[in-house]
C-alpha positions as CSV (number, residue, x, y, z in Angstrom):
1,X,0.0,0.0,0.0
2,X,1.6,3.5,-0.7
3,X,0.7,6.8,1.1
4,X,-0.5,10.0,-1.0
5,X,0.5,13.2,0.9
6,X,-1.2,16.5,0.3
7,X,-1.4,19.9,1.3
8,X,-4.4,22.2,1.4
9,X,-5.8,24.7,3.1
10,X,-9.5,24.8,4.4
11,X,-11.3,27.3,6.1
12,X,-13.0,25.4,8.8
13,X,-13.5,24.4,12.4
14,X,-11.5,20.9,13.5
15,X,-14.0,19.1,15.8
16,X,-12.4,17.3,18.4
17,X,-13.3,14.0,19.3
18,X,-15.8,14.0,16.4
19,X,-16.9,10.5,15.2
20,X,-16.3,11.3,11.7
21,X,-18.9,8.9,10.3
22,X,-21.3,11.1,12.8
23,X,-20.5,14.2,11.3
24,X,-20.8,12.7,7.7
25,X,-24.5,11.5,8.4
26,X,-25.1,14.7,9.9
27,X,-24.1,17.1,7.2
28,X,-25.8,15.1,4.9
29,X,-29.3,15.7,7.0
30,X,-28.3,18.9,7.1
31,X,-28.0,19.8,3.2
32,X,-31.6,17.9,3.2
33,X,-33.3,20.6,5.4
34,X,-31.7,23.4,3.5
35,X,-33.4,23.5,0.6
36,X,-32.1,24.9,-2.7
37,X,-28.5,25.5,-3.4
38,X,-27.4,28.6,-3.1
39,X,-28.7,29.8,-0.1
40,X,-26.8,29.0,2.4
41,X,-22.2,28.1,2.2
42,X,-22.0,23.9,1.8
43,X,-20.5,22.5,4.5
44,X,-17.8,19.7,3.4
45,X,-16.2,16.8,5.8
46,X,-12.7,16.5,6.0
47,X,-10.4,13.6,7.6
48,X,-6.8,14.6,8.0
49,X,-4.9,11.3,8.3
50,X,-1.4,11.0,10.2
51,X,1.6,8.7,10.1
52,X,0.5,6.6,13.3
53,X,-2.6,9.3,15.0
54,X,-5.8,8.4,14.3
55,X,-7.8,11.1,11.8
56,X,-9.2,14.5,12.7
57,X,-12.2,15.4,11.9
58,X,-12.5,18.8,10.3
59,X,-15.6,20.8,8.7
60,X,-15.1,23.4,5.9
61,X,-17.0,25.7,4.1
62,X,-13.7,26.2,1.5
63,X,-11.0,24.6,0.3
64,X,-7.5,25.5,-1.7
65,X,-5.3,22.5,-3.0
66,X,-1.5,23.4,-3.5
67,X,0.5,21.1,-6.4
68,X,4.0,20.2,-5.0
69,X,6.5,23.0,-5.5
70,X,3.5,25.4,-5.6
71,X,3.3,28.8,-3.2
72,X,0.5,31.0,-2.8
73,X,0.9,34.0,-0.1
74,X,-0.9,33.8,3.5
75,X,-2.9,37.2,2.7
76,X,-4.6,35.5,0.4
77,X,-6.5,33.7,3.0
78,X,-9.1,36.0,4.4
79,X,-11.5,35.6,6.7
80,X,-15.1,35.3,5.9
81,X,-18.0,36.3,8.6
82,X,-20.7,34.5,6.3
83,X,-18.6,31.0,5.9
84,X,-18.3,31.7,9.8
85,X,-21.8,31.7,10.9
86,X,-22.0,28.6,8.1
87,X,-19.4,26.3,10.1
88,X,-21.1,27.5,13.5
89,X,-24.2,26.4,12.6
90,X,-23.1,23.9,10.9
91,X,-21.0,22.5,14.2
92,X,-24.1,22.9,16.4
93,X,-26.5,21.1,14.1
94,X,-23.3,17.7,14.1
95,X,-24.0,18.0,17.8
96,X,-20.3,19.6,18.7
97,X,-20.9,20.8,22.4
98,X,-17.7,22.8,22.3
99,X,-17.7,26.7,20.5
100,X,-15.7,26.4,17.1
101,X,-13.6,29.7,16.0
102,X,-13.3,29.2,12.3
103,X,-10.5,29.9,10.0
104,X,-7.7,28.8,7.9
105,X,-6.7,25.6,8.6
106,X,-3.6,24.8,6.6
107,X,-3.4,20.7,6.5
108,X,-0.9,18.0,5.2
109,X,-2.2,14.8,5.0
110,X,-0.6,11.7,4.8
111,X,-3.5,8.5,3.5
């Protein structure tokens, strides 16, 4: 078996302790009750896989792959106040007890 590694960043919330297959079935429930596209930011599940840790669960409203050898500069990354509410709501409705602060979440993942 080989391992692909990737880089990306995603503005998000982790969830700590999440059960990602929770979250999945969640978000999923939640698109349903929604209504038309468009209205509302999609939320997207992320699982960020280690070397040897088990996966993190992260939710994003965004996401910006990087090829190898590739830079883009940090202030490209702004913050966005809509995608914000999006991931808060978003959280709550998953059932995350804890408060998310959402942002840029710059990830390498090794799966």
């Amino acid at each position: 078996m080989s391992l692909d590694h990737s880089f990306f960043a995603v503005y998000g919330a982790e969830l700590p302790g999440a059960d990602w297959e929770h979250v999945y079935d969640r978000l999923e429930d939640l698109r349903r009750t929604q209504g038309p596209a468009g209205d509302t930011e999609d939320v997207q599940l992320f699982t960020v896989s280690g070397d040897r840790d088990p996966s993190r669960v992260v939710i994003g409203a965004d996401v910006v792959s990087f090829a190898p050898g590739s830079c883009k500069p940090v202030r490209d990354f702004i913050p966005s106040p809509k995608r914000d509410k999006a991931l808060r709501r978003a959280a709550a409705f998953v059932g995350h007890a804890e408060p998310v602060e959402p942002g840029w979440l710059f990830v390498y993942d090794l799966s």
